[in-house]
Each structure stands twice: as structure tokens, then as C-alpha cells.
SEDREN-140385 format. One line per 3 residues: number of its first residue (from 1); for each residue y, z, x of N, C-alpha, C. Coordinates in steps of 0.2 Angstrom, whole numbers, plus 5000, padded with zeros to 4 digits. Atoms other than C-alpha are relative to their C-alpha. Layout:
N
NUM> Y,Z,X,Y,Z,X,Y,Z,X  ...
//
This chain:
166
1> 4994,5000,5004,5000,5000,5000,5006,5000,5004  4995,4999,4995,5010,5004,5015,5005,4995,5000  4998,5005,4997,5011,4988,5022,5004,4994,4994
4> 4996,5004,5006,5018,4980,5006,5008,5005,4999  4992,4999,5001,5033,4993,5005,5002,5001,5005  4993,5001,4995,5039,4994,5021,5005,4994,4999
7> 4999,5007,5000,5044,4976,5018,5006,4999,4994  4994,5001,5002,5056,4979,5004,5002,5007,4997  4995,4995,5003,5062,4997,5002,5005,5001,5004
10> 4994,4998,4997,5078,5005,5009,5001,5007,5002  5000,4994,5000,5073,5023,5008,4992,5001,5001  5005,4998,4998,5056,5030,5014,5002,5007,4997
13> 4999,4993,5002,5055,5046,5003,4993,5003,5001  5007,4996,4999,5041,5059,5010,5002,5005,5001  4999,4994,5000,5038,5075,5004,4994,5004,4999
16> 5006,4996,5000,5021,5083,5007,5001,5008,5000  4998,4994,4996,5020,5101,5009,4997,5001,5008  5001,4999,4993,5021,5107,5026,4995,5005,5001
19> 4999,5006,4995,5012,5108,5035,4994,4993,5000  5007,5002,5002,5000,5097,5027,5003,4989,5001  4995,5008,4999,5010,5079,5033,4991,4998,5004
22> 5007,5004,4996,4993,5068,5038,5003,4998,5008  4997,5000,4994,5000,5058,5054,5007,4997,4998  4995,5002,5002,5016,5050,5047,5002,4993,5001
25> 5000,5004,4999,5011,5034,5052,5005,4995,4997  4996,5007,5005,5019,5023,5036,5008,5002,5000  4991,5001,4999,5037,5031,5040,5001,4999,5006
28> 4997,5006,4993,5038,5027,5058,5000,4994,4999  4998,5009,5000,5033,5008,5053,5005,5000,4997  4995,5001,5002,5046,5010,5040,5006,5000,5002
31> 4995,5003,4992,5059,5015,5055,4998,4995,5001  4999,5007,4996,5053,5001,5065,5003,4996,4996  4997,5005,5000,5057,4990,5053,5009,5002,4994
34> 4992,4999,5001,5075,4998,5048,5000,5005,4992  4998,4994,5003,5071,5010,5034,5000,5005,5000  4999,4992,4999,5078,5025,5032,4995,5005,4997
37> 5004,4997,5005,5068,5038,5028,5004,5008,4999  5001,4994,5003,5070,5055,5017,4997,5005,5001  5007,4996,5000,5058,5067,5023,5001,5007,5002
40> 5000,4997,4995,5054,5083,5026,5000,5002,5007  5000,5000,4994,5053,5092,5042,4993,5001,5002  5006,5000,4997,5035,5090,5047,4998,4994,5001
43> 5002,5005,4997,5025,5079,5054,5005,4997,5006  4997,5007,4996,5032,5063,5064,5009,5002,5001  4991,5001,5001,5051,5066,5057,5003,5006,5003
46> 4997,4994,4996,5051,5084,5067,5003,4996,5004  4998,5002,4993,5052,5073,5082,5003,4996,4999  4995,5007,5001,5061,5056,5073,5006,5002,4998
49> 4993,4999,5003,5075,5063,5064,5005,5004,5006  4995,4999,4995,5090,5064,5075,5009,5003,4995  4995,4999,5005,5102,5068,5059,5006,4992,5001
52> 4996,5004,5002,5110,5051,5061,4995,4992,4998  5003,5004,5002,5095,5040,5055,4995,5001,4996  5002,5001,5007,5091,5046,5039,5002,5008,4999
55> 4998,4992,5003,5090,5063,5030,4993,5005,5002  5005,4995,5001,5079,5078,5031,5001,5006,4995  4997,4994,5007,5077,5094,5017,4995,5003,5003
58> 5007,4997,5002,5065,5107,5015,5003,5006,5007  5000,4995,4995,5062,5124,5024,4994,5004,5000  5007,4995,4997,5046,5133,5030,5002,5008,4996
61> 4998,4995,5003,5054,5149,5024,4998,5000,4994  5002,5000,5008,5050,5146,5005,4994,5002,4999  5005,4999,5004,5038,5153,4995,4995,4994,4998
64> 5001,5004,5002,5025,5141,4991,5002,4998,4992  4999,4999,5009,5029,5145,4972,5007,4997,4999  4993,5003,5002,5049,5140,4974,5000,4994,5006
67> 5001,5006,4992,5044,5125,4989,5003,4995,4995  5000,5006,5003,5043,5111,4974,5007,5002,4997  4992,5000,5002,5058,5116,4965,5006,5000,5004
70> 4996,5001,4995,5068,5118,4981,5000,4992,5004  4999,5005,4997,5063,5102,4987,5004,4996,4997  4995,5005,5002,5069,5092,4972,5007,5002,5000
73> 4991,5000,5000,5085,5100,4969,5004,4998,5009  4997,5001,4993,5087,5096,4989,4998,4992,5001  5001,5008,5000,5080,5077,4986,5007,4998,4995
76> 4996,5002,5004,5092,5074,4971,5006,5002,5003  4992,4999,4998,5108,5082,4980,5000,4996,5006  4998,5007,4997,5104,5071,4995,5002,4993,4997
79> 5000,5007,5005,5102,5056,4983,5008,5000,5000  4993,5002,5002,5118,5059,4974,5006,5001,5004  4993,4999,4996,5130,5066,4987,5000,4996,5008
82> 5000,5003,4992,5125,5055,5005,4996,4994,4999  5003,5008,5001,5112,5042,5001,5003,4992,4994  4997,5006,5003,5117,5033,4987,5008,4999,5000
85> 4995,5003,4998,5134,5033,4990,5002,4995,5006  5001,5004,4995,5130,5027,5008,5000,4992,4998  5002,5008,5001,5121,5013,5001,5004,4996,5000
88> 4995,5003,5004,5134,5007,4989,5007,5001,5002  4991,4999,4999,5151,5010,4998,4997,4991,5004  5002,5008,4998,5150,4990,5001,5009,4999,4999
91> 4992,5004,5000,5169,4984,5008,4999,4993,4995  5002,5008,5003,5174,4964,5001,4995,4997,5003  5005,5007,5001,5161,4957,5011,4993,5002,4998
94> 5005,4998,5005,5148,4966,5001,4992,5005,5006  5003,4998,4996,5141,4972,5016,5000,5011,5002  5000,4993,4999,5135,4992,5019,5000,5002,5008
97> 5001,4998,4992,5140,4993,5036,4998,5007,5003  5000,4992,4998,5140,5012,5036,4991,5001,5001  5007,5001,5001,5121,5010,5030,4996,4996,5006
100> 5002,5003,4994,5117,4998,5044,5000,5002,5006  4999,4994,4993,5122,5009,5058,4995,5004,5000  5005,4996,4999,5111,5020,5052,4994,4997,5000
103> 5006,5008,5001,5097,5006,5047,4996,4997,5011  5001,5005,4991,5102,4998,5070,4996,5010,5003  5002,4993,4998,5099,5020,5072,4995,5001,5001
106> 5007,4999,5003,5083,5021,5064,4996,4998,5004  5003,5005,4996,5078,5007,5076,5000,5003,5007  4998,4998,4995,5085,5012,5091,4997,5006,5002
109> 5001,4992,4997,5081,5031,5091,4990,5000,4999  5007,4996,5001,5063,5031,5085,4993,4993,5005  5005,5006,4996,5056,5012,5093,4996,5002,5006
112> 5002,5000,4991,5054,5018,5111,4995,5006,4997  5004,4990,5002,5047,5037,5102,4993,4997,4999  5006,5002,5005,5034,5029,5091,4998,4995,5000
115> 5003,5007,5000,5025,5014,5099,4995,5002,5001  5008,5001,4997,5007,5011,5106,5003,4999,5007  4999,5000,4993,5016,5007,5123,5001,5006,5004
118> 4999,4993,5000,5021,5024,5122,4994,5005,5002  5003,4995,5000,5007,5032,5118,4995,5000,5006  5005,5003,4995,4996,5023,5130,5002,5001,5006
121> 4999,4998,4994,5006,5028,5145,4999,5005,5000  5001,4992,5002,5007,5046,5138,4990,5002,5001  5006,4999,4998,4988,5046,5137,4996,4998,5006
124> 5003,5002,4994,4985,5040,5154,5003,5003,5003  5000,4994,4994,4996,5053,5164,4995,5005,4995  5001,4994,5003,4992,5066,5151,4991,5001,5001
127> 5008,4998,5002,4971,5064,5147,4997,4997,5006  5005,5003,4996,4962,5052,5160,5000,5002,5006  4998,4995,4993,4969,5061,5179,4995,5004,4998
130> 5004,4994,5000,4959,5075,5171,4993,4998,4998  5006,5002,5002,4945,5066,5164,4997,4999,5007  5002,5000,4991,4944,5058,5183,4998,5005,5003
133> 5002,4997,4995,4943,5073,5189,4991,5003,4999  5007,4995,5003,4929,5081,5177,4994,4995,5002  5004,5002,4999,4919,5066,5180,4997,5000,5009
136> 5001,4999,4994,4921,5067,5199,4995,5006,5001  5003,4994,4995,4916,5084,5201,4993,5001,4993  5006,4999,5001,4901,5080,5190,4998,5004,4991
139> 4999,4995,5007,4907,5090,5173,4998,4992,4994  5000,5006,5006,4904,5071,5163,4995,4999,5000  5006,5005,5000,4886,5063,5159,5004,4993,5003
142> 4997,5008,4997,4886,5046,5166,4996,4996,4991  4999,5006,5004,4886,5032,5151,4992,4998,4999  5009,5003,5000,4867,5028,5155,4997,5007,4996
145> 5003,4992,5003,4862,5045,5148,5001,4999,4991  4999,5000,5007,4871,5041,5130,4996,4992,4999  5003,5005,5003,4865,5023,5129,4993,4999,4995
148> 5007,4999,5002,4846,5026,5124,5001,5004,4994  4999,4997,5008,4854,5036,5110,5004,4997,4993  4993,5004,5003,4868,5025,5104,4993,4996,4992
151> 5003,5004,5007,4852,5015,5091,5000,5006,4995  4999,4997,5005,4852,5030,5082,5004,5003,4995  4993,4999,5003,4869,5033,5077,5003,4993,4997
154> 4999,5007,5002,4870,5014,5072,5001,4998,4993  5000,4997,5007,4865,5017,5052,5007,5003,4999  4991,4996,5003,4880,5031,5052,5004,4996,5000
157> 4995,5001,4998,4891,5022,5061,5002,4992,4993  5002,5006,5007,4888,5005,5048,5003,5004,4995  4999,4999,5008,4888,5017,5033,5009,5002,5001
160> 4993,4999,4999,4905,5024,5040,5007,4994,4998  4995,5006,4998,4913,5008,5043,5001,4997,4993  5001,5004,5006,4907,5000,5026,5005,5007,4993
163> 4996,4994,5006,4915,5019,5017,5008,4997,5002  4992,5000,4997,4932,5014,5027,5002,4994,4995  5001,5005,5004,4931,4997,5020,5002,5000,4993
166> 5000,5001,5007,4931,5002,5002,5008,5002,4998
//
């Protein structure tokens, strides 16, 4: 469903309870491709929201019992006091430059944060140095030990694949 709204909305509204954010995946693509998103502060947008490329609300501090009703009345006052007016302040060329700023923002601040180039560098100082070493000093099996078991995890790995699929 993702992949079809990144493509035409202008606000990414997300508001899971905290800290129950899965990875945040479909509102980083949303920044990459220029929308702003709404979100609480968990997950991804702990680390994406820079307060000049989009909004944030919510507070760890709530009771879970007044969480929902504190969220909306803090969705609906961003709506009508920052978002929507942003949108819609359009000089004569019909253009929301102020919204665009934020829109070039979104891009800028989160692209270089939230790529695969990124992560793939990160995971090669961060994890593999230490895998090297554990394999050096003999802490890994060698590959040839799991192969001769690999046929019988082949069914699961199939029926897995086929449950993903659906």
C-alpha cells in the first residue's frame, strides 16, 4: 500500500503507540521522495525530525488511558494551526514556497540518514571487524559444517517465503 501513497500524498501522518513503531520504513521513503511527515516521536522520526522537516506530537509521559485523546487534539492543532495553513499560504504564482523548503528539507536532512549506502557502511565498521575477529580466533563454525543441514530447513524456508507472498 506504501508504495502507491508515497507517490501522491503531502503529509505522512503516523501515529502508533510508542514504543510499538515497527521500523518506519514507509515514512523515510515518504521523505526521500519530499513528504512531510506528522509523526510521533518513536521510531525512525526520533532520529529524522530535525523540527524544520515536518512535525512531531505526542509524549512518553501520558498515561496509556489519555495517550489517544492527547494525540488527536495534538494531530488536529498541528493540522489547523501549521500544516494546513503552510500548505495553502500560495503567493500569485500559486506556488507553496514556504511548504517546499520544507518538502527540499525533508530531502536533504533525512537522504544521507536513511539510505542502504548508509547502512551498509555502518554495518561494515560496526558488525563484520568483530565477526573477523570471532571467526579468526576460531569462535565461528566454518560454512562446511552448516551446509549438510541447509536440505532440511528448505520446506520451512519455502513455506515461509510462500506465507510472505500472500
Amino acid at each position: 500500500m506504501a508504495q502507491y501513497l508515497v507517490h501522491g500524498v503531502d503529509v505522512w501522518l503516523n501515529n502508533p503507540l510508542p514504543p510499538m513503531e515497527a521500523s518506519g520504513t514507509s515514512g523515510m521513503k515518504a521523505s526521500l521522495n519530499g513528504v512531510l511527515n506528522l509523526s510521533i516521536l518513536d521510531g525512525w522520526w526520533i532520529e529524522g525530525y530535525n523540527g524544520k522537516n515536518g512535525w512531531a506530537f505526542g509524549s512518553e509521559a501520558l498515561a496509556c488511558s489519555n495517550r489517544d485523546a492527547a494525540d488527536a487534539v495534538a494531530i488536529y492543532d498541528l493540522l489547523e494551526k501549521e500544516v494546513v495553513p503552510l500548505y495553502y499560504n500560495r503567493p500569485i504564482d500559486d506556488i507553496p514556497h514556504d511548504w517546499v523548503k520544507m518538502m527540499k528539507e525533508s530531502i536533504k536532512s533525512n537522504g544521507p540518514r536513511f539510505s542502504a549506502r548508509r547502512m551498509v557502511k555502518e554495518y561494515v565498521a560496526r558488525y563484520y571487524p568483530s565477526l573477523l575477529e570471532a571467526a579468526d580466533a576460531g569462535h565461528i563454525r566454518p560454512l562446511e559444517e552448516a551446509k549438510p543441514r541447509a536440505p532440511a530447513w528448505e520446506p520451512w524456508v519455502q513455506e515461509k517465503a510462500r506465507d510472505e507472498g500472500d
